[in-house]
Residue, then its C-alpha position, 0 to 999 in steps of 0.5 A: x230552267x237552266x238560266x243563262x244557257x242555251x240547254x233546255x229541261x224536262x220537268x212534270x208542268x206542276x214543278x215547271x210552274x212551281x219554279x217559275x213563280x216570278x216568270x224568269x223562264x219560258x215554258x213550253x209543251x212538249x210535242x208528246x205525252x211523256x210517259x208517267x214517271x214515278x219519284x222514289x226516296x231511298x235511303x239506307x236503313x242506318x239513316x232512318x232515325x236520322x234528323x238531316x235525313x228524315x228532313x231532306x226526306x220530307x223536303x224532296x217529297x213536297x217539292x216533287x208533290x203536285x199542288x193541292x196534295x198534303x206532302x205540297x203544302x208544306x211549301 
C-alpha cells in the first residue's frame, strides 16, 4: 500500500481489496488472527450542524464499511 517504498501496511482485507482494485499492490495474510478493531468518528459538538463535516463524517464512515453493508455502498 505504500507504493514506491520497501514500508508495508495493515489494513482490515475489505479495505486491502478495496484499494487495490487495479491490482498495483501485493496482498499477503498476515502470520496471526489480528485482534478486531473498532473505527470511531468523533467530532466536536460545534461541528455537527457542519456541511464539510457531516460529509467527511459520511465519507470515513463508507470507506472503512465492509462491502455489502448500507454505509459502503455509497462508493
Amino acid at each position: 500500500m505504500v507504493r514506491n517504498t520497501d514500508l508495508a501496511v495493515i489494513f482490515p482485507e475489505f479495505l486491502s481489496r478495496r484499494f487495490n482494485k487495479a491490482g498495483e499492490f501485493q496482498l499477503m495474510s498476515l502470520p496471526f488472527d489480528p485482534p478486531p478493531i473498532e473505527v470511531k468518528v468523533h467530532t466536536h459538538p460545534r461541528f455537527n450542524n457542519d456541511l464539510g463535516v457531516k460529509w467527511l463524517r459520511s465519507l470515513i464512515v463508507a470507506v472503512f464499511a465492509p462491502e455489502g453493508t448500507s454505509a459502503a455502498s455509497g462508493l
